[in-house]
mmCIF file as gemmi writes it, N, C-alpha and C atoms, coordinates in Angstrom:
data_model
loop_
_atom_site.group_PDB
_atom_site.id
_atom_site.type_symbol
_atom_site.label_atom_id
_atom_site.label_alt_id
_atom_site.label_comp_id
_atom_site.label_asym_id
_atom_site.label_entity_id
_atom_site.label_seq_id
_atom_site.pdbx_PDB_ins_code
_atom_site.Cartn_x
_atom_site.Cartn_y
_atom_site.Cartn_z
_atom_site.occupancy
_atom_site.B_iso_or_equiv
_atom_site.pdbx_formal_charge
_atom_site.auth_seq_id
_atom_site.auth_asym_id
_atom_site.pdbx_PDB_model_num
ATOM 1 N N . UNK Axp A 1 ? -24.264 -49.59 59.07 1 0 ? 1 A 1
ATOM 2 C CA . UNK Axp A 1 ? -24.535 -50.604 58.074 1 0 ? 1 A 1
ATOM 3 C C . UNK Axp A 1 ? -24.152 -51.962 58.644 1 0 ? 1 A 1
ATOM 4 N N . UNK Axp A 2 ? -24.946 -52.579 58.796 1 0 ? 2 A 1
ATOM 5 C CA . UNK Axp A 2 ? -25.011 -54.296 59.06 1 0 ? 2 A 1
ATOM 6 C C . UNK Axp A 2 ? -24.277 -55.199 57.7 1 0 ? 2 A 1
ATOM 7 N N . UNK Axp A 3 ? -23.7 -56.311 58.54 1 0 ? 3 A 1
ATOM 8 C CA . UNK Axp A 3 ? -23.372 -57.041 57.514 1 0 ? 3 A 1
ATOM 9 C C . UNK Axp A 3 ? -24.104 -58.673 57.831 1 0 ? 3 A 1
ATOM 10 N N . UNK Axp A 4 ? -24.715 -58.977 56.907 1 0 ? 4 A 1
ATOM 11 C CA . UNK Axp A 4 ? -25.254 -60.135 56.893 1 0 ? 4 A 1
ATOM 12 C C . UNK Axp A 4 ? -24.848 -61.208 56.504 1 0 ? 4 A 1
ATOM 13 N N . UNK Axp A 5 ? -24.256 -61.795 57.638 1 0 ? 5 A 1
ATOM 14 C CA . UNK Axp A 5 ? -23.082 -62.609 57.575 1 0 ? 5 A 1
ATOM 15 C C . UNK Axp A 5 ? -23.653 -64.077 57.186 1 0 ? 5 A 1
ATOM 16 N N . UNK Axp A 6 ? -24.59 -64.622 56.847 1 0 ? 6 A 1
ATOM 17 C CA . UNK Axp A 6 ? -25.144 -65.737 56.216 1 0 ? 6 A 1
ATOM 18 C C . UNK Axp A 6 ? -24.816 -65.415 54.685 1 0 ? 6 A 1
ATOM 19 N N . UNK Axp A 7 ? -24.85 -64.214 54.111 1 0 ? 7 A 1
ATOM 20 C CA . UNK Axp A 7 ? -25.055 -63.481 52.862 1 0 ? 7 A 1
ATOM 21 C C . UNK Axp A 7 ? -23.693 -64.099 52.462 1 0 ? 7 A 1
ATOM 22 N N . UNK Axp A 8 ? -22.262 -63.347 53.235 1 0 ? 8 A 1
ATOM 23 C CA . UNK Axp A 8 ? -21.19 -63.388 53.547 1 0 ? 8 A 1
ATOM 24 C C . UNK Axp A 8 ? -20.679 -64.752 52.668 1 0 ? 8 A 1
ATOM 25 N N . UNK Axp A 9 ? -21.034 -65.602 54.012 1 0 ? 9 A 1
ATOM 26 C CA . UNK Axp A 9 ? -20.74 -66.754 54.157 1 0 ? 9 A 1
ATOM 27 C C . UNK Axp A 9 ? -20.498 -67.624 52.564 1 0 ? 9 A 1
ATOM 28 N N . UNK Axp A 10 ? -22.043 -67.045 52.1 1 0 ? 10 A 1
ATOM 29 C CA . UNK Axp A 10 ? -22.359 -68.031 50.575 1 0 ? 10 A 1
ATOM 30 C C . UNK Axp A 10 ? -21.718 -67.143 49.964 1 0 ? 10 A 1
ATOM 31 N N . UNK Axp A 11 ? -21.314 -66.038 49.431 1 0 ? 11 A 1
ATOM 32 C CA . UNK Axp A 11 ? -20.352 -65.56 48.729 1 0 ? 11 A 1
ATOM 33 C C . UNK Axp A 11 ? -19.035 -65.586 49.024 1 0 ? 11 A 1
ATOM 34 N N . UNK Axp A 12 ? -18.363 -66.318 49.959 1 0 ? 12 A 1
ATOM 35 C CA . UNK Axp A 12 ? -17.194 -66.616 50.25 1 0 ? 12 A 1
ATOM 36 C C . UNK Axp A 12 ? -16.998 -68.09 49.698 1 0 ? 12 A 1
ATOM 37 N N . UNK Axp A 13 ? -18.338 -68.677 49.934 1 0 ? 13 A 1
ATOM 38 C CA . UNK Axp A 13 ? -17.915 -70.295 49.14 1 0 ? 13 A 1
ATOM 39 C C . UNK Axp A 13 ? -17.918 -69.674 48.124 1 0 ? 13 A 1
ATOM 40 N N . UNK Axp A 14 ? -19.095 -69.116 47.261 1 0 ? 14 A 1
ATOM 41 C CA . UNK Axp A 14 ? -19.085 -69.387 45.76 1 0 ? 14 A 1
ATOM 42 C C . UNK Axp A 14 ? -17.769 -68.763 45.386 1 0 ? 14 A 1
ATOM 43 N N . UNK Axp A 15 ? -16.751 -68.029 45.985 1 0 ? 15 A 1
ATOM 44 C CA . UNK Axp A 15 ? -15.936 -67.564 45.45 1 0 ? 15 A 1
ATOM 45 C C . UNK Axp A 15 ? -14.5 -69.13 45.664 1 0 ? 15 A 1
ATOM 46 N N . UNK Axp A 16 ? -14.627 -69.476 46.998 1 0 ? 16 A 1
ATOM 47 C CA . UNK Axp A 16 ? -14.167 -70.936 46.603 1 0 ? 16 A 1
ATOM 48 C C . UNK Axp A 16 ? -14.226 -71.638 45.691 1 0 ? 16 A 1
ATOM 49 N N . UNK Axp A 17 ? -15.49 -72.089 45.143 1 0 ? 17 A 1
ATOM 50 C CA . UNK Axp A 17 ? -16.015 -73.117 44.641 1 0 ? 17 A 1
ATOM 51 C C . UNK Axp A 17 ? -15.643 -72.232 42.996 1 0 ? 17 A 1
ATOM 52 N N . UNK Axp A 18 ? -15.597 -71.019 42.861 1 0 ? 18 A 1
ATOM 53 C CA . UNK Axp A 18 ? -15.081 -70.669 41.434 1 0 ? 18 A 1
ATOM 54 C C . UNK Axp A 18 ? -13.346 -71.034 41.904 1 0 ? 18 A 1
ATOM 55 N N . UNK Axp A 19 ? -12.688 -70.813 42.565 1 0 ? 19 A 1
ATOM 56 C CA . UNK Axp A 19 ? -11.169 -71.207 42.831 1 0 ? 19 A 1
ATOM 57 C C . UNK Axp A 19 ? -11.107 -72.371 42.594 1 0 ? 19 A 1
ATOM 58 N N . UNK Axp A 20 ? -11.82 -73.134 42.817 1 0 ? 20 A 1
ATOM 59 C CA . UNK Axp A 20 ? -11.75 -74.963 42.696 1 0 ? 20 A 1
ATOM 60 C C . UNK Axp A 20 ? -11.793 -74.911 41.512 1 0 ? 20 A 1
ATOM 61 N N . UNK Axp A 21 ? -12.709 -74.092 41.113 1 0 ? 21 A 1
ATOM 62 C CA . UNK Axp A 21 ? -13.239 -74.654 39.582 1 0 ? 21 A 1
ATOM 63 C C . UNK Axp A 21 ? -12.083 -74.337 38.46 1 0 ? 21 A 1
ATOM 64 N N . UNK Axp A 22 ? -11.461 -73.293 38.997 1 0 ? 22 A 1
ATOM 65 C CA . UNK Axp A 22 ? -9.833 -72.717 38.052 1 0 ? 22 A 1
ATOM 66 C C . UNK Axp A 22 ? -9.178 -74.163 37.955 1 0 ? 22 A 1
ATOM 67 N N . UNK Axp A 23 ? -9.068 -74.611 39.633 1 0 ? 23 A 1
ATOM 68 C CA . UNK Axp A 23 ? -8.037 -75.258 39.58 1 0 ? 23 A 1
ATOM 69 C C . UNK Axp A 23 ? -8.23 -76.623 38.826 1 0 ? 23 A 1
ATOM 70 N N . UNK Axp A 24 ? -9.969 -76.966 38.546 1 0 ? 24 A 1
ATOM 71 C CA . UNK Axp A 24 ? -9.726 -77.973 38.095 1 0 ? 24 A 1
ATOM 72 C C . UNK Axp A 24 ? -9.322 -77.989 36.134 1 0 ? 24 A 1
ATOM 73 N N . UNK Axp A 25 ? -10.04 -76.413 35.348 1 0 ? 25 A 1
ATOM 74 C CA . UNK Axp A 25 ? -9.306 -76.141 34.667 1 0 ? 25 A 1
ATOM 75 C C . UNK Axp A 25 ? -7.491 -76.17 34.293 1 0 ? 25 A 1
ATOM 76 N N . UNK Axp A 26 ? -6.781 -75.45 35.548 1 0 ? 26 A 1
ATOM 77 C CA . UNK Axp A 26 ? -5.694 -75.254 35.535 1 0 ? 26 A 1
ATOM 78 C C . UNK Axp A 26 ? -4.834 -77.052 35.051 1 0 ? 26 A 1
ATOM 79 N N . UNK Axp A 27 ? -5.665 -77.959 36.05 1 0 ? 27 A 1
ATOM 80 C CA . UNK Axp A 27 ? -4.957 -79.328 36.028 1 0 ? 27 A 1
ATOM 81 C C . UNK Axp A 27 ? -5.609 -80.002 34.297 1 0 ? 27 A 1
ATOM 82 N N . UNK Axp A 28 ? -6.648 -79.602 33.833 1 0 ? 28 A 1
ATOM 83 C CA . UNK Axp A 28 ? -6.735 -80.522 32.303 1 0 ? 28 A 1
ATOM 84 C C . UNK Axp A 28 ? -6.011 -79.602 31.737 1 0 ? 28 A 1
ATOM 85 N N . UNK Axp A 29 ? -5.822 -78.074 31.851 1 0 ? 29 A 1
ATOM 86 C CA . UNK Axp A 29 ? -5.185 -77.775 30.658 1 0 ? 29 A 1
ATOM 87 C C . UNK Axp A 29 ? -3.154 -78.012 30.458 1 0 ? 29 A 1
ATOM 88 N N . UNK Axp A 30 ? -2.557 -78.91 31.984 1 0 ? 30 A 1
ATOM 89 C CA . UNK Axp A 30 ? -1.517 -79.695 32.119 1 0 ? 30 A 1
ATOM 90 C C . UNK Axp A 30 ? -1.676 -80.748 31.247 1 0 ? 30 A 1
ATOM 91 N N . UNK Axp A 31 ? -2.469 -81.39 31.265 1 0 ? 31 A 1
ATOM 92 C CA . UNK Axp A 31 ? -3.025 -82.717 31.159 1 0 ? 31 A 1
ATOM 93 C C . UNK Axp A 31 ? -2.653 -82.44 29.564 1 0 ? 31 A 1
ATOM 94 N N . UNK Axp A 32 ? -3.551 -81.641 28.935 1 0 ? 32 A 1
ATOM 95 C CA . UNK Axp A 32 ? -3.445 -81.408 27.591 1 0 ? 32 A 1
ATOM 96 C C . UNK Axp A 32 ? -1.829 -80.84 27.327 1 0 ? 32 A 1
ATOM 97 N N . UNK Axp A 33 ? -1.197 -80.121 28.051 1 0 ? 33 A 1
ATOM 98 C CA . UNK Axp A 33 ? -0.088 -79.786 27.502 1 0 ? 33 A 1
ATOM 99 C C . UNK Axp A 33 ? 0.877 -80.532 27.725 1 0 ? 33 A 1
ATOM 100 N N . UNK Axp A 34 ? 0.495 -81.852 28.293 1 0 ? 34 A 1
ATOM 101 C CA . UNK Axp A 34 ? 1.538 -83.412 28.322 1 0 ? 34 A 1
ATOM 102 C C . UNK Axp A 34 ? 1.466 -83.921 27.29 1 0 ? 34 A 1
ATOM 103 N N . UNK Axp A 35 ? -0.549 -83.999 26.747 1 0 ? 35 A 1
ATOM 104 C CA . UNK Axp A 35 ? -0.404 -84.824 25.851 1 0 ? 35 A 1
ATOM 105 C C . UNK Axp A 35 ? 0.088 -84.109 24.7 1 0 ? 35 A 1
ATOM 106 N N . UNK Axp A 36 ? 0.328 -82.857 24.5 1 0 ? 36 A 1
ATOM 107 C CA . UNK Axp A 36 ? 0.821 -82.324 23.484 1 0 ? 36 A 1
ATOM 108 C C . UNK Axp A 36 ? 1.932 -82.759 23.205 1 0 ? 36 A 1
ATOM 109 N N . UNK Axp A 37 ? 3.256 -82.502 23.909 1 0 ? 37 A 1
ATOM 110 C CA . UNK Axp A 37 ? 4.738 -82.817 24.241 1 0 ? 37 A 1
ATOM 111 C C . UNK Axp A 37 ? 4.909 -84.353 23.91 1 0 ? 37 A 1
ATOM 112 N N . UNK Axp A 38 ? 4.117 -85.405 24.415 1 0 ? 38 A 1
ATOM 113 C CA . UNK Axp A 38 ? 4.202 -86.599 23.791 1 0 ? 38 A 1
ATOM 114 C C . UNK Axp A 38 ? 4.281 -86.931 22.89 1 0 ? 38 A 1
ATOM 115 N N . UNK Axp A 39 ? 3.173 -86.078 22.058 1 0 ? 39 A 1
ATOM 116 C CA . UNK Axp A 39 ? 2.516 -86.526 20.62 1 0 ? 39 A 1
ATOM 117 C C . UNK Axp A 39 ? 2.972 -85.877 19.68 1 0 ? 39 A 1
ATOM 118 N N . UNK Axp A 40 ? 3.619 -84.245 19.978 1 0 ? 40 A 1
ATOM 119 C CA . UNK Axp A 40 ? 4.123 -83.454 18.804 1 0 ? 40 A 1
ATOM 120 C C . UNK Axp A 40 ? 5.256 -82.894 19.285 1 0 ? 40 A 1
ATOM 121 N N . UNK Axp A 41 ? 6.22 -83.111 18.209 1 0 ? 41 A 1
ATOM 122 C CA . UNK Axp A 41 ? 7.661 -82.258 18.796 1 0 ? 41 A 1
ATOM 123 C C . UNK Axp A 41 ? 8.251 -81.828 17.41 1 0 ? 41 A 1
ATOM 124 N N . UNK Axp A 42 ? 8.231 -80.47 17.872 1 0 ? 42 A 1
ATOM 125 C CA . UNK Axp A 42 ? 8.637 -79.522 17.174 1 0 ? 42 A 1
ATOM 126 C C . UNK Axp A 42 ? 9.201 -78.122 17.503 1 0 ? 42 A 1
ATOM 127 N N . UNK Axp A 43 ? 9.53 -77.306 16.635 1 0 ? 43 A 1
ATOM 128 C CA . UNK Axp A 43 ? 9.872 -75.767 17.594 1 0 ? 43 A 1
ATOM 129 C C . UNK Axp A 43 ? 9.076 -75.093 17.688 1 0 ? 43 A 1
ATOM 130 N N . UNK Axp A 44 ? 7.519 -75.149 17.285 1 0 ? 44 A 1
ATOM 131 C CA . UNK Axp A 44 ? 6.693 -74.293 17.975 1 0 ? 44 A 1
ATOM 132 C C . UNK Axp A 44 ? 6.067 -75.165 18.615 1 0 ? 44 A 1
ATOM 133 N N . UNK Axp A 45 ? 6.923 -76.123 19.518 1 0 ? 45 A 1
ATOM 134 C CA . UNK Axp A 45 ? 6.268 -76.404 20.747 1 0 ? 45 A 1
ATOM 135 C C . UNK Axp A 45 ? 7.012 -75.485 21.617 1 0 ? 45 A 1
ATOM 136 N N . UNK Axp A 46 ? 8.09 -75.054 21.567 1 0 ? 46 A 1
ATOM 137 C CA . UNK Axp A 46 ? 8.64 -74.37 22.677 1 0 ? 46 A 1
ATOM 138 C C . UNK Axp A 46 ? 7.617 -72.667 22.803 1 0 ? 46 A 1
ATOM 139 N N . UNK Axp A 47 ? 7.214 -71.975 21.887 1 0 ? 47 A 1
ATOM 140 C CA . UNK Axp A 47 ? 6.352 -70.8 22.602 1 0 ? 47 A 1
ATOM 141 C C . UNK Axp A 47 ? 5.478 -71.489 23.074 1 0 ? 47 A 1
ATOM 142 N N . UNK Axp A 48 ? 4.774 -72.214 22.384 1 0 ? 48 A 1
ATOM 143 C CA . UNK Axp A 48 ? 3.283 -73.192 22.964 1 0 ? 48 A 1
ATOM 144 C C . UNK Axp A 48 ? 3.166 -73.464 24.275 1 0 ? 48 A 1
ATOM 145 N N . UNK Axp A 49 ? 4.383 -73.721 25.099 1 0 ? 49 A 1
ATOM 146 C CA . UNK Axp A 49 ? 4.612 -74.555 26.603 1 0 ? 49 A 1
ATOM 147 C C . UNK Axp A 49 ? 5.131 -73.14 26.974 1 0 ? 49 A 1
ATOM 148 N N . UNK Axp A 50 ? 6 -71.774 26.45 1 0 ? 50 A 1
ATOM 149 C CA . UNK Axp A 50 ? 5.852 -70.909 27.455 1 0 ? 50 A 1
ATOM 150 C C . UNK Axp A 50 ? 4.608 -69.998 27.316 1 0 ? 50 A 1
ATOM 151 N N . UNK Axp A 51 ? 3.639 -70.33 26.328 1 0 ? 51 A 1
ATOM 152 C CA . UNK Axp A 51 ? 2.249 -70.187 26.375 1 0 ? 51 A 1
ATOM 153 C C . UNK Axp A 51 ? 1.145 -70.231 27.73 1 0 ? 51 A 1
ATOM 154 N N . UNK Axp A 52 ? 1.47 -72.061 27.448 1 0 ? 52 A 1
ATOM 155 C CA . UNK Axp A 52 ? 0.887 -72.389 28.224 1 0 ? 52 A 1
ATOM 156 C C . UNK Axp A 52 ? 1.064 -72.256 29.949 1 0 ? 52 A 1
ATOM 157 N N . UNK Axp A 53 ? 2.559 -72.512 30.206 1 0 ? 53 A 1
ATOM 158 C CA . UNK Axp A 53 ? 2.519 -72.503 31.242 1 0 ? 53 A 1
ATOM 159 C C . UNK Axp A 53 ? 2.321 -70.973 31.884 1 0 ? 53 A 1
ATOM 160 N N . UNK Axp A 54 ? 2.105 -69.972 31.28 1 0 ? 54 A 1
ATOM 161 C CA . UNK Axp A 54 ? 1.959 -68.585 31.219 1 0 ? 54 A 1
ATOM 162 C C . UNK Axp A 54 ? 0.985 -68.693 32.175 1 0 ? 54 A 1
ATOM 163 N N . UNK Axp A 55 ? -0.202 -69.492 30.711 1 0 ? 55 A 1
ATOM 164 C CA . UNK Axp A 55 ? -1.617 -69.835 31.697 1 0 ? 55 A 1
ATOM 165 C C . UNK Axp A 55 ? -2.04 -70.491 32.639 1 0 ? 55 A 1
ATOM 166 N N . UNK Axp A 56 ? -1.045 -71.414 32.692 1 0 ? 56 A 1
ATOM 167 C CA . UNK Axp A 56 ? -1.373 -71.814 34.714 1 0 ? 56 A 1
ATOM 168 C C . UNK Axp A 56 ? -0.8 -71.409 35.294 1 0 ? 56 A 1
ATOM 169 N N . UNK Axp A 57 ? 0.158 -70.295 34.986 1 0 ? 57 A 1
ATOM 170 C CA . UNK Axp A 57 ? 0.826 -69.831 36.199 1 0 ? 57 A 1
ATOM 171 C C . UNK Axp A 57 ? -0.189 -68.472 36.668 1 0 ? 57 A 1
ATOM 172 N N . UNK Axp A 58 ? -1.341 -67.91 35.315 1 0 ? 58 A 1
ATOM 173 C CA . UNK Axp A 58 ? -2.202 -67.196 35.542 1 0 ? 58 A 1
ATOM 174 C C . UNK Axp A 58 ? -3.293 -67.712 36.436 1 0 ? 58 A 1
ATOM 175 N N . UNK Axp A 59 ? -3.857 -68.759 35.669 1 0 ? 59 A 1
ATOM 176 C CA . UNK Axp A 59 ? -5.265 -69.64 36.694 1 0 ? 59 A 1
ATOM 177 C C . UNK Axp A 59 ? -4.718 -69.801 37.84 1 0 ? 59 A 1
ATOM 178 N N . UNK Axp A 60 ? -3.18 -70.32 38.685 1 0 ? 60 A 1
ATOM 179 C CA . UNK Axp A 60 ? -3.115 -70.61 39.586 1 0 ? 60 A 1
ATOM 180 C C . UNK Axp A 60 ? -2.905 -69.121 40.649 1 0 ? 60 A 1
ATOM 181 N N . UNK Axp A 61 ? -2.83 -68.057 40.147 1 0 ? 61 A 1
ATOM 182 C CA . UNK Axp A 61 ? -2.898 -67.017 40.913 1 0 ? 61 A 1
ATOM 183 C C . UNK Axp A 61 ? -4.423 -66.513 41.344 1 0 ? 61 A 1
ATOM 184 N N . UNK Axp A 62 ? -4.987 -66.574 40.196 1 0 ? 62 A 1
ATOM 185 C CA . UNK Axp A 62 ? -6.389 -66.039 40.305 1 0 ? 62 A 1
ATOM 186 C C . UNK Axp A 62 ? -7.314 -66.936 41.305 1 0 ? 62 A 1
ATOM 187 N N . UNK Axp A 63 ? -6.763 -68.124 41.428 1 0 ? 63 A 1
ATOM 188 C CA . UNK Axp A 63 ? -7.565 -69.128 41.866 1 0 ? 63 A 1
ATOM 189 C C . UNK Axp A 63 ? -6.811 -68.68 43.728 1 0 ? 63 A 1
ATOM 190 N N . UNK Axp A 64 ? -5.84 -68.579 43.549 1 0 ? 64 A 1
ATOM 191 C CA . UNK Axp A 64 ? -5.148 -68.049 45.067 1 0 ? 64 A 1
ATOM 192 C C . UNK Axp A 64 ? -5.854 -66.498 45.519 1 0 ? 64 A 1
ATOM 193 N N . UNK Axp A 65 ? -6.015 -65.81 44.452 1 0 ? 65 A 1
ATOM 194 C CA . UNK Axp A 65 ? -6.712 -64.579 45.213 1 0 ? 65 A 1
ATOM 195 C C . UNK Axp A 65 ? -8.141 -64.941 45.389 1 0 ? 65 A 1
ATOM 196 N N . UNK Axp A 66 ? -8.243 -65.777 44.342 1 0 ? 66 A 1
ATOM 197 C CA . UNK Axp A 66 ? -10.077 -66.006 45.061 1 0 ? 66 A 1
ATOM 198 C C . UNK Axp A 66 ? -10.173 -66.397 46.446 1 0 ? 66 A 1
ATOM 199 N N . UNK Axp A 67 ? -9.23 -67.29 46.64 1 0 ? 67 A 1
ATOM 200 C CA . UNK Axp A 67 ? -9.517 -67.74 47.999 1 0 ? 67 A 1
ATOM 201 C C . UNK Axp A 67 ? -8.96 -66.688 49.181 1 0 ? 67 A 1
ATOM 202 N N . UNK Axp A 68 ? -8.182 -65.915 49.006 1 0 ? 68 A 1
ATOM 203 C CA . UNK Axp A 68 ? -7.708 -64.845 49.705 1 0 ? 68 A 1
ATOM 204 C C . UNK Axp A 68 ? -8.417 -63.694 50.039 1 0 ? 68 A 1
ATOM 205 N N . UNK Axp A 69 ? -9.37 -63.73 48.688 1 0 ? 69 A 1
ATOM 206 C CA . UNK Axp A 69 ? -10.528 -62.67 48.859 1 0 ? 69 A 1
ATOM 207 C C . UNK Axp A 69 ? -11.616 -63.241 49.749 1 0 ? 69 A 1
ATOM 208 N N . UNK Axp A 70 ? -12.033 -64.984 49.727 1 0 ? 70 A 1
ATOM 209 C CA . UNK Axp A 70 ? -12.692 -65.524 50.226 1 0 ? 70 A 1
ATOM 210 C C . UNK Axp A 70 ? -12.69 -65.255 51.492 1 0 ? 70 A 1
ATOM 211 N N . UNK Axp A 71 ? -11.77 -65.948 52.286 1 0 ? 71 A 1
ATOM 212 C CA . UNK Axp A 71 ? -10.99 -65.456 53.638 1 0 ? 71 A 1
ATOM 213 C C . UNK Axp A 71 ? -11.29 -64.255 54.342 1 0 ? 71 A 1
ATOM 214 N N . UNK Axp A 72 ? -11.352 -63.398 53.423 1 0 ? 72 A 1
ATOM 215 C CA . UNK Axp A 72 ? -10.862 -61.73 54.218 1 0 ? 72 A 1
ATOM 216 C C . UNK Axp A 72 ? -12.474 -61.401 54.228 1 0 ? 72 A 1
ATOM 217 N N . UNK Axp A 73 ? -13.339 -61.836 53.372 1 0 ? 73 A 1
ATOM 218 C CA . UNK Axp A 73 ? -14.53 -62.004 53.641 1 0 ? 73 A 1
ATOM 219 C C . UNK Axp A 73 ? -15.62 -62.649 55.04 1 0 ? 73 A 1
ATOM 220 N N . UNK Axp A 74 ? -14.895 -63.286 54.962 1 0 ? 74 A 1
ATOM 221 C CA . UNK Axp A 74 ? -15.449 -64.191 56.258 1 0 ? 74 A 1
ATOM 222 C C . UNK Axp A 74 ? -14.904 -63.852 57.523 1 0 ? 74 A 1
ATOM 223 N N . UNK Axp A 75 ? -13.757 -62.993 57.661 1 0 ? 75 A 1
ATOM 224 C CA . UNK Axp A 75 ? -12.85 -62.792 58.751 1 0 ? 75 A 1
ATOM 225 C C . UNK Axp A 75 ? -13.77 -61.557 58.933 1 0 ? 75 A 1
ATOM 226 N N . UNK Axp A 76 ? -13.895 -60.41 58.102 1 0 ? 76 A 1
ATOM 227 C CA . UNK Axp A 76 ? -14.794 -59.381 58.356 1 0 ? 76 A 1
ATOM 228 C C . UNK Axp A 76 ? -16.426 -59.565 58.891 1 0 ? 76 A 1
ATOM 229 N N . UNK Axp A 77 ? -17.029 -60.41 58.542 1 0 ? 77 A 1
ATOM 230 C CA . UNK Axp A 77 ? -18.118 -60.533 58.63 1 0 ? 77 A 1
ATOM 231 C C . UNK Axp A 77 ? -18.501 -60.827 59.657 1 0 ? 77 A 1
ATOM 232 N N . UNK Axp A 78 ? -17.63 -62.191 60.064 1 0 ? 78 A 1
ATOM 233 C CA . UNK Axp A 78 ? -17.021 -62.643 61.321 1 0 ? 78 A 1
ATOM 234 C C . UNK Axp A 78 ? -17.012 -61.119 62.644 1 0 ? 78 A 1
ATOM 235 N N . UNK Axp A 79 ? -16.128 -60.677 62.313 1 0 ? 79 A 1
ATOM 236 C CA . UNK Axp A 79 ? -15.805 -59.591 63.022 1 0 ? 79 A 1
ATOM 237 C C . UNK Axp A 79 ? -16.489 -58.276 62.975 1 0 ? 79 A 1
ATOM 238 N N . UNK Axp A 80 ? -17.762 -58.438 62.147 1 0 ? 80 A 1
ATOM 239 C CA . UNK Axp A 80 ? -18.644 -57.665 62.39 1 0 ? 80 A 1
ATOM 240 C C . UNK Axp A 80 ? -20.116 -58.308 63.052 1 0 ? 80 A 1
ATOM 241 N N . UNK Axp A 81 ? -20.194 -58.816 63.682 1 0 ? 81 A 1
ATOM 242 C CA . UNK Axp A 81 ? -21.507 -59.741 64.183 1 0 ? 81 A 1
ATOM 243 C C . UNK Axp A 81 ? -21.627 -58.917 65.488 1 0 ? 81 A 1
């Protein structure tokens, strides 16, 4: 079985280009949980922020294996030519 490493290639970006795209999620939904903290203070801000930061500490993993998966993609493909 051949690997068609042009094929490769564009499914290693698009899997980038979805990692970018986390990350640019990951950074408005900071953005929003600043402007939250500014604007409202209360005690259910405190689950809210270990909510949130739950969720970028999620997007910022997923966005790290994308690119890890990206990588190991291209290294194989690479190494199958």
């Amino acid at each position: 079985m051949s690997i068609n490493v042009l094929q490769a290639n564009n499914q290693a970006r698009q899997l980038r280009e979805q990692a970018a795209a986390l990350r640019g999620i990951q950074s408005t939904l900071a953005l929003h949980q600043r402007n939250l903290n500014v604007h409202w203070r209360g005690e259910e801000m405190i689950p809210t922020n270990e909510a949130i930061e739950q969720k970028l500490k999620n997007l910022a993993s997923v966005a790290s294996e994308l690119d890890s998966i990206s990588n190991d993609i291209v290294k194989v493909a690479e190494a199958c030519q």
